[in-house]
PLY file of the C-alpha trace (Angstrom):
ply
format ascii 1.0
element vertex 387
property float x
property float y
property float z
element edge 386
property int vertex1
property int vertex2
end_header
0.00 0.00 0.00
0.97 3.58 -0.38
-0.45 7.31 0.81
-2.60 8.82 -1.93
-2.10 4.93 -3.38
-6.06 5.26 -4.54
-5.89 7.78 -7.39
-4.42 7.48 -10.87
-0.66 7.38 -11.46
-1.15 10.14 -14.21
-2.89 11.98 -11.41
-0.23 11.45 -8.38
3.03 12.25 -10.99
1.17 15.42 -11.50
1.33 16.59 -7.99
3.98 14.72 -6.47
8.02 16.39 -7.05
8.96 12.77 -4.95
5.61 10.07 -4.75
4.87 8.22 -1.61
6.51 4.69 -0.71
5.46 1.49 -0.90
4.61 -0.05 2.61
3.16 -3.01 4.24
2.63 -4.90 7.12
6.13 -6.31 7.11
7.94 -2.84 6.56
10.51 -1.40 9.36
8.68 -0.01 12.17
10.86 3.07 11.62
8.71 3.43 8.46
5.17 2.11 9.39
5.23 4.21 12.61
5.68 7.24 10.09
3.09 5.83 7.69
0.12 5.42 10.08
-1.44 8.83 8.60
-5.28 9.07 9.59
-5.73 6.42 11.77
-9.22 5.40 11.60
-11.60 4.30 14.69
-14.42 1.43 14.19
-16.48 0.14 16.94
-15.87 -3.72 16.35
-20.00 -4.42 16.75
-20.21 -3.16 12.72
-21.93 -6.19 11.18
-20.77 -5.11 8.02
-16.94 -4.40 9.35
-15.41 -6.46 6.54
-17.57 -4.18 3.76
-16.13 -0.84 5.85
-12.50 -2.06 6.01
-12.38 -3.07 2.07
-14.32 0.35 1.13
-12.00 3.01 3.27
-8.84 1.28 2.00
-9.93 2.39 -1.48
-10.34 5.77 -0.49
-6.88 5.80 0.97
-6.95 4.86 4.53
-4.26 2.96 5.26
-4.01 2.43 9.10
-7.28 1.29 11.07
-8.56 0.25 14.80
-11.18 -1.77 15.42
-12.46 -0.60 18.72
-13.58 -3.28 21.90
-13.36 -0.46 23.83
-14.89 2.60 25.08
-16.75 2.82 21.46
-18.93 -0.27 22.87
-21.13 -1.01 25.33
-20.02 -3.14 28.43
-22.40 -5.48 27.74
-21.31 -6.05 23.84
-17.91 -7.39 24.55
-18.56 -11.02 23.67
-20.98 -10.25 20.96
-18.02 -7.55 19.45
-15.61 -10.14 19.79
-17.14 -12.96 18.05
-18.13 -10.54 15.25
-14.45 -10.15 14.50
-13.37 -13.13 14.43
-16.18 -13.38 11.75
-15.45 -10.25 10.14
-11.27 -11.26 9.73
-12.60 -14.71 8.11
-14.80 -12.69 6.21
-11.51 -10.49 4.50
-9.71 -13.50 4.33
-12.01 -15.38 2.00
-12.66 -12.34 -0.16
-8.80 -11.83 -0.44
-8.89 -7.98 -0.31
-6.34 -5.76 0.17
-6.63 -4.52 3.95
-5.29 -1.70 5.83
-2.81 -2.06 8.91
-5.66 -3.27 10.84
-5.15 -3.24 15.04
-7.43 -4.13 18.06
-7.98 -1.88 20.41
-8.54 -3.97 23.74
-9.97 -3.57 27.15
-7.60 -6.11 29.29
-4.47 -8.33 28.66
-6.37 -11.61 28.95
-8.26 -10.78 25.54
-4.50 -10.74 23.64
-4.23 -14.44 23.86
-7.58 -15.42 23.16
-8.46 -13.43 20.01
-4.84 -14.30 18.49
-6.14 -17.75 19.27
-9.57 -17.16 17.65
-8.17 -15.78 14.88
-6.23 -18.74 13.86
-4.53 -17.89 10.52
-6.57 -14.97 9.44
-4.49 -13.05 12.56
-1.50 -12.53 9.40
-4.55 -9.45 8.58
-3.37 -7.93 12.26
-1.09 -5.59 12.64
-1.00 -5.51 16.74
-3.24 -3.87 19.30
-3.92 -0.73 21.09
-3.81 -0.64 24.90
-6.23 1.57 26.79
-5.09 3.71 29.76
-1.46 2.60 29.60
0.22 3.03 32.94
3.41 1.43 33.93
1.01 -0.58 36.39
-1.24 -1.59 33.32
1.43 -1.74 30.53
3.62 -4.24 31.77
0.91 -7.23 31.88
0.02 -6.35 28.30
3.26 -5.71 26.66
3.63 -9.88 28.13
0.33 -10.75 27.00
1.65 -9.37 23.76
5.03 -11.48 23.61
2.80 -14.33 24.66
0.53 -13.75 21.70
4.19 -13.23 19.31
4.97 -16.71 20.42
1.93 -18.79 19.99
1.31 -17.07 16.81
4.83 -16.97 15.13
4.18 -13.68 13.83
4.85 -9.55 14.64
2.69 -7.61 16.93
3.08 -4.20 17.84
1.78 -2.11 20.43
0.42 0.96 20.43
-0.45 2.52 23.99
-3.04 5.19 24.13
-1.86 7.36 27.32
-5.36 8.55 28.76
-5.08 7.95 32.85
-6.21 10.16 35.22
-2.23 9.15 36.84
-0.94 11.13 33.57
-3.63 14.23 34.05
-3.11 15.05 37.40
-0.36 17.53 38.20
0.64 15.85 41.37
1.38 12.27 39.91
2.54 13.22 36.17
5.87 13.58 36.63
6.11 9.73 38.05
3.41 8.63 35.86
5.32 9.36 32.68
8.26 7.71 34.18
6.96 4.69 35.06
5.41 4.83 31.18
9.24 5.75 29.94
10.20 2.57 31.37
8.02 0.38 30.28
7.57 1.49 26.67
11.83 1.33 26.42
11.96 -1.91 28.05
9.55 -3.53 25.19
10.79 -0.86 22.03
11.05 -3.12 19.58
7.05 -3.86 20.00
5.98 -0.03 20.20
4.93 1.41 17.52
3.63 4.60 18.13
1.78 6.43 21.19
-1.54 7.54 21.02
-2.86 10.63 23.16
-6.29 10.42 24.43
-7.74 13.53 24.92
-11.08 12.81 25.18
-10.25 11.23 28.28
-8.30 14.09 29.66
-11.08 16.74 28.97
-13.62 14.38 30.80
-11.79 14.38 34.09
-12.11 18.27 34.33
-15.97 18.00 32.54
-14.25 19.71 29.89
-14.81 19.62 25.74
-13.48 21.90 23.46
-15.31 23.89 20.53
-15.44 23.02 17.02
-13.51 26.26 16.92
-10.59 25.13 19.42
-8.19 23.46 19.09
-6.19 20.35 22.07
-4.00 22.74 22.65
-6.19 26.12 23.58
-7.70 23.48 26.00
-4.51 24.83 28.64
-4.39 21.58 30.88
-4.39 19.37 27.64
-1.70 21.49 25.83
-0.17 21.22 29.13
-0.57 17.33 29.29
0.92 17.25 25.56
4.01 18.82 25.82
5.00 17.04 29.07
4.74 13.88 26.35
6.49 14.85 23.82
9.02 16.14 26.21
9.96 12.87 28.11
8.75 10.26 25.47
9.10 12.32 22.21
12.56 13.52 21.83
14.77 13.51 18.78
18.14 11.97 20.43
17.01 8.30 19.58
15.10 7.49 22.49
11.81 8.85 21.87
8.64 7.27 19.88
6.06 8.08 17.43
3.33 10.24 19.37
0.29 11.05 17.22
-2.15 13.88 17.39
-5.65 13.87 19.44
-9.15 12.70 17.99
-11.13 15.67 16.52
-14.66 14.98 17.38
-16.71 17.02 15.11
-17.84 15.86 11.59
-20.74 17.86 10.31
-18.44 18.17 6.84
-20.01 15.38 4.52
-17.72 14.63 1.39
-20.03 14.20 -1.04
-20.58 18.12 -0.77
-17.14 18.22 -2.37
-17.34 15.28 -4.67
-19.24 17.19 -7.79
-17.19 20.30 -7.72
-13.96 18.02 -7.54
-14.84 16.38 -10.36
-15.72 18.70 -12.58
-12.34 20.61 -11.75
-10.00 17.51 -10.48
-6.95 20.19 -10.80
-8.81 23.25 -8.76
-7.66 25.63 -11.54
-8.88 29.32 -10.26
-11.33 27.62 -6.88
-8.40 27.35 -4.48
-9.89 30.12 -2.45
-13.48 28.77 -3.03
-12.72 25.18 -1.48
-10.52 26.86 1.40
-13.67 28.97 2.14
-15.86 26.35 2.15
-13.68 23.91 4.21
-13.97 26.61 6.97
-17.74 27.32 6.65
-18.11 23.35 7.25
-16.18 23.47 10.44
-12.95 22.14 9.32
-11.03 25.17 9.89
-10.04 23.60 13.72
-9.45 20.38 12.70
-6.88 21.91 10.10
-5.48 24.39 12.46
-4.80 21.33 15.19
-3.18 18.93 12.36
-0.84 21.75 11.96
-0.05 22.51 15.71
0.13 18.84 15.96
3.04 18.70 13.95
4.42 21.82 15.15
4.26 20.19 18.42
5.94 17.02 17.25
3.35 14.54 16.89
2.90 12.91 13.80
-0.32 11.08 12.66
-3.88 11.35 14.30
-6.65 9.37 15.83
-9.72 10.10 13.34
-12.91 8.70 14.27
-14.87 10.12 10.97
-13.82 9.22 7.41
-13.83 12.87 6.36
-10.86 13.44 8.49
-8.51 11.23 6.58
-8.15 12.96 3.32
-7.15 16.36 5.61
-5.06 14.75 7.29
-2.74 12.90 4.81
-3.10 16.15 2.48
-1.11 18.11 5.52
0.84 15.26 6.15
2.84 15.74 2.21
6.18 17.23 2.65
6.33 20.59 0.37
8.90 21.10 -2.23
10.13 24.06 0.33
10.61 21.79 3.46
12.05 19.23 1.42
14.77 21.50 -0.58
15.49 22.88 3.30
15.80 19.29 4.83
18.21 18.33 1.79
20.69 21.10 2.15
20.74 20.83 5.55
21.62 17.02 5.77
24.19 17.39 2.73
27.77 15.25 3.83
29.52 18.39 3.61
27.20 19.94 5.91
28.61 17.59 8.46
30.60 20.34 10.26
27.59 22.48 10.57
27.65 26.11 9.50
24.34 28.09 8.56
23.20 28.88 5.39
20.69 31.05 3.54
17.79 28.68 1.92
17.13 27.78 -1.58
13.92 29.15 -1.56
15.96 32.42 0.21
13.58 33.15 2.86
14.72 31.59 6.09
17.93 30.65 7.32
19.13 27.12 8.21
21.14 26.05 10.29
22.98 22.83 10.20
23.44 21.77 13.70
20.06 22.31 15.15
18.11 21.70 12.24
19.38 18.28 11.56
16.88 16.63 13.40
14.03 18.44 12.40
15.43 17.56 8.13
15.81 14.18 9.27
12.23 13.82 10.54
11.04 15.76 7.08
12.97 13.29 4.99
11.21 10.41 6.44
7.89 12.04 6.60
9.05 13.11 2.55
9.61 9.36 2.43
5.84 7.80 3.20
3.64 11.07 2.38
5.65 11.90 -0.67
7.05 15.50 -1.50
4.64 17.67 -3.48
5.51 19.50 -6.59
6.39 23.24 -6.10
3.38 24.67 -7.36
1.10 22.24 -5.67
-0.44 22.89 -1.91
-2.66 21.42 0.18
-6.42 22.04 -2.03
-5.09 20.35 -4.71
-3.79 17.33 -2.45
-6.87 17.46 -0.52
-8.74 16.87 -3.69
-7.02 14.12 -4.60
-7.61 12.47 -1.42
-11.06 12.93 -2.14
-10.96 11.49 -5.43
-12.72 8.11 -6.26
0 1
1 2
2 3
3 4
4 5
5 6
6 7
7 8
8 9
9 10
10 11
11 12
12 13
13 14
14 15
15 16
16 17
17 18
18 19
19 20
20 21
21 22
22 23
23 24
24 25
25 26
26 27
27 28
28 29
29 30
30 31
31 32
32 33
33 34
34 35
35 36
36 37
37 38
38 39
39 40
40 41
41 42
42 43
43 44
44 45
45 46
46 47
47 48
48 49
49 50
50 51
51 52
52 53
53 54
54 55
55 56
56 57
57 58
58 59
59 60
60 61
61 62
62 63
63 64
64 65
65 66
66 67
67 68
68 69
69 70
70 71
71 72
72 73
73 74
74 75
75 76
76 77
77 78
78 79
79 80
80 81
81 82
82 83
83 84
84 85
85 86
86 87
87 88
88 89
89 90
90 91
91 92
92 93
93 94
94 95
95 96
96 97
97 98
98 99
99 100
100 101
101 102
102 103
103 104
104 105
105 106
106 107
107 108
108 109
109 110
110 111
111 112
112 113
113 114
114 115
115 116
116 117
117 118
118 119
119 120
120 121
121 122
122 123
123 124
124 125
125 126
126 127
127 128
128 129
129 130
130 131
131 132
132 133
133 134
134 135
135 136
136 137
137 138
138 139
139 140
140 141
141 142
142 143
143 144
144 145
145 146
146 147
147 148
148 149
149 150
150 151
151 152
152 153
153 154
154 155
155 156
156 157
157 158
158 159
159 160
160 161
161 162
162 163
163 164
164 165
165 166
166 167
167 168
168 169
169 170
170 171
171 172
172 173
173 174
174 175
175 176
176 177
177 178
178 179
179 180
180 181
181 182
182 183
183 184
184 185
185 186
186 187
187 188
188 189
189 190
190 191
191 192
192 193
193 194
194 195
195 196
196 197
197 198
198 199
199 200
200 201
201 202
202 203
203 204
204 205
205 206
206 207
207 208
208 209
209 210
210 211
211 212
212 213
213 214
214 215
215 216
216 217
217 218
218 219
219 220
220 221
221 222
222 223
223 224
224 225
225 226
226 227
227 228
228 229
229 230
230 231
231 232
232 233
233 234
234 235
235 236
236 237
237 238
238 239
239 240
240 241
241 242
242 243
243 244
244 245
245 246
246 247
247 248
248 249
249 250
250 251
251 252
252 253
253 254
254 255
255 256
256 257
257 258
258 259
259 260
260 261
261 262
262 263
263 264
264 265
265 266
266 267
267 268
268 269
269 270
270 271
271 272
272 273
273 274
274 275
275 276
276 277
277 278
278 279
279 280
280 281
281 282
282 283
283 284
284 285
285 286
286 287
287 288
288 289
289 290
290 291
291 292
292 293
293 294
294 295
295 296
296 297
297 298
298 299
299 300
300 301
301 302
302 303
303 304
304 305
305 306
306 307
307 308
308 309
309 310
310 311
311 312
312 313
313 314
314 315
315 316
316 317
317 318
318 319
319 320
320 321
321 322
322 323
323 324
324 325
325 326
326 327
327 328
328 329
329 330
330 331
331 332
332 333
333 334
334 335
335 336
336 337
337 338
338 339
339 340
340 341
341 342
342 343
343 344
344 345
345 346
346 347
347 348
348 349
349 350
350 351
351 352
352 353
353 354
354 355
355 356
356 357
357 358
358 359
359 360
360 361
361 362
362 363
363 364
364 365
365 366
366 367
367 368
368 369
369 370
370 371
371 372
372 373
373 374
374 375
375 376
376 377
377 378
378 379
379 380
380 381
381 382
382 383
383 384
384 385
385 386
């Protein structure tokens, strides 16, 4: 699979300088962690979870959870997990091409027993995602997942969704992360990325933002956030993949766009029009977080609507600017440092303590591709759309 993999080669060498990789389930984790893009929420009691899976891969979705979890009802567990065991045979027999597909559990006893349930359809899983991850609660699931590695002969990751109360709370933050620091190096090789959930943190203050806020005007979340990134996200080679916070709002509908973008697949002249429109339909906030996200350092986001994902990856491209920048700053004979005046001669970089950032761009460059230098984020956002 690739980013923007669902529209027509003619269409992607027109707007890519540098296209997208290809990826897959048995890529690095240096690169899938980077690729997870828009990663899409589904409550696992769909009945027609196989249908959803197949259809939002073809509109580019390439990273998915299926959701045991808080999306459910207590009393739907069973019912939920039966229905994917069904719903994996399901993909199997029709032989589609799947997303990186993981399970978002409640406890570490359900590991073992759904790996066992699904028998050899669990080659279709990717790993899980663990709720509330303390160091209290990680440890017994990071074993139930090298358990589940074992029995099933195949790679797992983990991806911990830091939520707790433990994490919120001024007074036990500091040691909270800590414990989580620990844990998460101790089993690396299995983490893949960590996810934030903020939904969690605004309910233990009765808080929830505006369509017109973003996570981070929210002061105790922004707060929360860049404690993360601080101790878990840092550039020296111990930190992870942290992705960005679920937007909740939705009223946008696609199909509003679909006519208009195909009568005019290349925007020529309604760049403004679709940008005004965007905002009208409440996605103005949603943009303005992707872009703090990644100002922020966090890379990726939990989407729990399918018209988030095309946003999402479109922001996610690498533009011909940051890319000519990351290049010149990671050149061999740039190893000494020095500082330099940009191609593009508007900023100045400098080698030293820009190195990390290029070297983050580059990789980003590497899965969402680097767009052409007259193409921005409209025109990517309408080929994201595209059927």
């Amino acid at each position: 699979m690739r980013h923007f993999g669902h529209i027509a080669p003619a269409a992607r060498k027109r707007l890519f300088f540098q296209e997208p990789c290809d990826f897959g389930q048995d890529s690095s984790a240096r690169v899938l962690s980077a690729a997870l893009g828009a990663t899409l929420y589904s409550p696992a009691t769909r009945p027609r979870l196989a249908d959803d899976v197949i259809k939002q891969a073809g509109r580019g979705v390439v990273s998915m959870v299926l959701c045991l979890e808080d999306s459910i009802d207590d009393s739907e567990v069973a019912g939920a997990e039966e229905n994917l065991v069904g719903q994996f045979a399901e993909l199997d027999a029709r032989g589609a091409e799947v997303p990186l597909l993981f399970i978002r559990v409640r406890e570490p006893h359900q590991i073992a027993d759904l790996v066992r349930r699904l028998g050899d359809t669990v080659r279709m899983l990717s790993g899980f995602v663990l709720p509330k991850f303390t160091e209290e609660r990680g440890v017994p699931f990071m074993e139930a997942l090298a358990d589940a590695e074992k029995a099933c002969g195949r790679r797992l990751f983990a991806m911990p969704v830091l939520e707790s109360p433990e994490l919120l709370h001024l007074e036990t933050r500091g040691e909270t992360l800590q414990g989580i620091a620990r844990t998460v190096d101790k089993y690396r090789d299995r983490v893949l990325a960590l996810r934030l959930g903020v939904t969690d943190f605004c309910s233990a203050y009765g808080l929830r933002r505006a369509p017109d806020m973003t996570a981070y005007d929210v002061q105790i979340v922004g707060a929360v956030i860049a404690d993360v990134v601080n101790v878990l996200g840092r550039a020296d080679g111990t930190g992870f993949t942290i992705t960005g916070p679920v937007w909740e709002y939705f009223r946008l509908q696609e199909r509003m766009f679909k006519p208009q973008l195909r009568r005019s697949p290349f925007l020529e002249g309604r760049a403004e029009e679709l940008r005004t429109a965007l905002i009208e339909h409440d996605l103005d906030g949603l943009l303005r977080e992707i872009e703090l996200d990644r100002a922020n350092g966090l890379l990726g986001k939990t989407c729990i609507h399918p018209s988030h994902v095309a946003p999402v990856h479109a922001l996610s491209v690498v533009s011909h600017e940051e890319y000519s920048d990351a290049q010149d700053i990671l050149r061999p004979e740039r190893g000494g440092g020095g500082v330099m005046r940009s191609a593009y001669t508007n900023k100045m970089n400098e080698v030293k303590p820009h190195r990390a950032w290029a070297e983050r761009t580059l990789l980003r460059a590497e899965v969402f591709g680097v767009a052409r230098q007259d193409v921005g984020f409209v025109e990517l956002l309408a080929a994201g759309l595209a059927e």
